[in-house]
C-alpha positions, 0 to 999 in steps of 0.5 A: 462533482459528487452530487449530494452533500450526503455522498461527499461527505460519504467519501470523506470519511471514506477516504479519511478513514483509509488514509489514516492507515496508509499514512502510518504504514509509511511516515513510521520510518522516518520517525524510528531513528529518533524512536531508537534514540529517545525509548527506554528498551528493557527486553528487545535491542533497539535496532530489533525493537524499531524493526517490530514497530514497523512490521507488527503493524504490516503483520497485524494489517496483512493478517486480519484484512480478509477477515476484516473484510468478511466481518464488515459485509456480515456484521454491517460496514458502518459498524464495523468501520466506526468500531475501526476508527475509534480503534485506530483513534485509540490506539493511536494515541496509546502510541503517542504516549507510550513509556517505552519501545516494547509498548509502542511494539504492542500498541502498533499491532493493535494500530494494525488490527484495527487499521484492518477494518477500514480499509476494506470497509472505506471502499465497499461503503463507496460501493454501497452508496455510489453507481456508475460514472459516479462510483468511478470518480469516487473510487478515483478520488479515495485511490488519488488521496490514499495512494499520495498519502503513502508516498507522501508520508515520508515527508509528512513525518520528517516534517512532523519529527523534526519540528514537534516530536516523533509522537505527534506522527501517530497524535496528527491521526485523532483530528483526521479520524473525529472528522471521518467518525462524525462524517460516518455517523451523520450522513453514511447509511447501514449496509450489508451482505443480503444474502450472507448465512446467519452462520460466520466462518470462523473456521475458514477466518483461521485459515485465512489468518494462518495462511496470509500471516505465515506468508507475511512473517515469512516476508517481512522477517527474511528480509529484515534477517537477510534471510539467515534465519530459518523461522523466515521460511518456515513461516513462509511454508506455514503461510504456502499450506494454509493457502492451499488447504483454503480451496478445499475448505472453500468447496466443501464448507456449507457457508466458506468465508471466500465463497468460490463464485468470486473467482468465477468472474474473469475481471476479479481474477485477472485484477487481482493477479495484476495487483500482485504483478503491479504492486509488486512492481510498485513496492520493488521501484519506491524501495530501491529508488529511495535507498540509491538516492540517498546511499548511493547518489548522497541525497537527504531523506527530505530531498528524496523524498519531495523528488517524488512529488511531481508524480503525487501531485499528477495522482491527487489531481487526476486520478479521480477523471480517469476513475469516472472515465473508467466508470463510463467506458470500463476499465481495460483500456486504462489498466493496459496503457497505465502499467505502460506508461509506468514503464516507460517513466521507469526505463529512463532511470536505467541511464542514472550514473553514479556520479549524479549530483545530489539534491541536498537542501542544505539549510545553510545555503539556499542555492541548493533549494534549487534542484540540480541540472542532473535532478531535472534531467535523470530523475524529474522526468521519470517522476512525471511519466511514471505518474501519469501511468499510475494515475491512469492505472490506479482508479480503474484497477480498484474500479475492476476490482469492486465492480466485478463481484455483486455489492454486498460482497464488496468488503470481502473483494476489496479486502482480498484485493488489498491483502494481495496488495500488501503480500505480493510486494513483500514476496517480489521485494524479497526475491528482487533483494536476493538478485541484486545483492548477488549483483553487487558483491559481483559487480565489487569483484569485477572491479576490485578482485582482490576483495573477497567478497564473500568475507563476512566482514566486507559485507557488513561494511558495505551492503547494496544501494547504501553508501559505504563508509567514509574511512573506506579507501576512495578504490574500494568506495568507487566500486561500491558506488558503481556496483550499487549503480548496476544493482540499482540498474537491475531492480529497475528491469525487474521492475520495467519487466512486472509493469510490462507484463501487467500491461499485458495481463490486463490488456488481454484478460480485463472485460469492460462490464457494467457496474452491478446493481446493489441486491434489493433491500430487504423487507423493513422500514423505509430508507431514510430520504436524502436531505433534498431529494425529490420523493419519489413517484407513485407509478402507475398501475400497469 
């Protein structure tokens, strides 16, 4: 247990300020259907408009959470979390109400912008204020809360949609950000960079934003294009230049925003390019999986959904003993065997056929609420083993991250760290998307070789991983099935592959370090005392 009301609270309105931000980037997309049906549109098509409201999200997050960051450890990480909050809270509500699809495109940017802001700032508050097996089990109760919050969101919102309306998914967030606003202000203390130049790198923010935005335009927009447009790779290069004049920035600028000292230290560097394997991974695994079972194998979104639950729950249950273990025996055995173990529970979706009998929850007959022999034998046990790996991984990794760089630049590491949490996902899910399209339309001529795959019409009637359409002759259907089964099959090595290699990664690279100290205060009033503490002892003169 946490030791202190004060530092409970602390990690409430850490974790609900960041979970608020996870939650909206995944219970969006079951609410979108009805979006698309109940907005007005007046200048974007539906289908374009509903594809913004998604990704001007993801963009506005991606860009500004380095600069978010930065601005935190500068300007102070109370401040700056509680402007994020009212932010969020704000905008949020401004979703809820919006008249028509353009608005609620501008106002989920603005949800974005502001969700930049918390969560950088929501872990290094518990950086600022916990030390130590402590600061292990806190950092594993925010990544046990925030990781199931995202895989959960999905069926948050299917709830929410189908019993109330599509507006209360963004109204659910204003109650969760009062509690985290009233927590902040009564038990969290200021804290900042000690050792920050009066003078902010705005120059350095730019290139930040122009470099890790073009990276994720590109992205994000290829993949919605198909990548048929060619602004997806021009964004891509914009992005891929100005990450690399970041380095020579960061050399010659007398004050640079990312100082180079960060990457002197082996445990930042090896986290992060094992965020960048792991996630990618991640990412690859939850959007292939969730487009089979439901396309392919016929599950419903609710049904597919909860099929992931076994492996939220292991999360939110367990992940906190083993941050507090990586808190006392270091992170490196725990990030080499968890990606592992997340392997091994992935390799046994391999075997998956397509003929596998879906989980459909059909209200009309309450024999289906029950799972099916083929659910608890092809998809259950990969749930639970890919589970338990995650919770081993997740707690340590972000412990590596944050206790591997001093405190007060503890907003800029974990921003840098999430945005490469957010970026490496979409790159690796876009090269993974041009692999197993290929595999698919191969797989469909292998079995039907007089379809002409390449016909511009035979791929808008079928496409991977989704199911083909019903007036489909049962032949052509069959092969679909079949092929999006091989595609499937092939997204899973991939993503067997990433793990495996992250496994490795950190194994080799990751050092078991203690956690560093905070910098001393500076010289100013007293701190104000815990409620309940002991003061502290005059010492002796030595």
């Amino acid at each position: 247990m946490l030791s202190t009301p004060v530092k409970r609270w602390t990690i409430i309105a850490a974790v609900l300020g960041s979970a608020v931000v996870f939650l909206d980037g995944t219970v969006i997309n079951v609410a979108l259907p009805r979006i698309g049906r109940e907005l007005p549109v007046h200048f974007v098509g539906v289908l374009e408009g509903q594809s913004y409201i998604y990704s001007g999200y993801l963009l506005a997050l991606s860009a500004l959470l380095i600069l978010a960051g930065a601005i935190s450890d500068f300007y102070g990480r109370r401040r700056t979390f509680a402007i994020g909050l009212v932010g969020f809270g704000a905008a949020s509500v401004l979703c809820g109400l919006a008249p028509n699809m353009e608005l609620l495109i501008l106002f989920r940017f603005l949800q974005g912008v502001a969700g930049a802001f918390l969560v950088p700032g929501s872990l290094s508050i518990i950086t600022a204020a916990f030390r130590g097996e402590e600061h292990g089990r806190a950092i594993g109760i925010w990544a046990g809360a925030t990781t199931a919050t995202t895989i959960l969101g999905p069926f948050v919102g299917g709830v929410l949609v189908d019993s109330i309306s599509w507006r209360a998914v963004f109204f659910i967030n204003v109650p969760l950000i009062a509690v985290a606003v009233w927590a902040l202000l009564a038990h969290v203390q200021e804290s900042r960079d000690s050792e920050a130049s009066p003078h902010f790198d705005w120059v350095g923010a730019l290139i930040v934003a122009v470099g890790v935005g073009g990276l994720a335009v590109g992205a994000i927009y290829g993949q919605q294009r198909l990548w048929r447009d060619p602004l997806a790779y021009i964004a891509l290069a914009v992005g891929a230049v100005g990450i690399a004049i970041l380095p020579f920035w960061m050399a010659h600028s007398p004050h640079p925003l990312i100082p180079l000292r960060l990457f002197r230290s082996r445990n930042f560097t090896v986290s992060n390019i094992s965020t960048l394997v792991i996630y990618g991974a991640l990412y690859v695994y939850g959007y292939n999986a969730g487009l089979f079972m439901q396309g392919t194998l016929g599950y419903t979104a609710t049904a597919a959904g909860l099929s992931f639950l076994p492996g939220s729950i292991l999360l939110a249950l367990f992940s906190p003993r083993f941050g507090a273990l990586a808190g006392r025996l270091g992170p490196r055995l725990f990030m080499a065997i968890g990606p592992a173990v997340m392997a091994l529970g992935t390799l046994w979706l391999v075997r998956i056929p397509a003929t596998s009998v879906p989980w459909r929850l059909a209200t009309n007959n309450p024999a289906t609420f029950w799972p099916p022999a083929s659910y608890l034998i092809d998809l259950l046990p990969a749930s639970i083993v890919f589970g338990i790996g995650l919770c081993i991984m997740v707690a340590p990794l972000t412990t590596a991250v944050m206790t591997s760089v001093p405190v007060h630049n503890s907003g800029l590491a974990s921003a840098i760290n999430n945005a490469i949490s957010r970026i490496g996902p979409q790159l690796a899910g876009a090269i993974v998307f041009i692999a197993i399209t290929a595999s698919f339309y191969q797989g469909i001529h292998q079995r039907v070789p007089s379809v002409d795959t390449s016909s511009p019409a035979v791929r808008q009637r079928l496409s991977p991983l989704n199911a083909p359409p019903p007036t489909m002759p049962r032949e052509l259907a069959a092969a679909a099935r079949g092929a999006s089964t091989d595609a499937f099959h092939l997204a899973i090595l991939v993503t067997v592959a990433l793990l495996a290699a992250g496994a490795l990664v950190n194994g080799i690279g990751i050092e078991n370090r203690p956690v560093p100290l905070p910098a001393p205060p500076a010289p100013g009033p007293a701190p104000i005392q815990e409620p309940g503490a002991p003061l502290p002892r005059k010492q002796p003169a030595t």
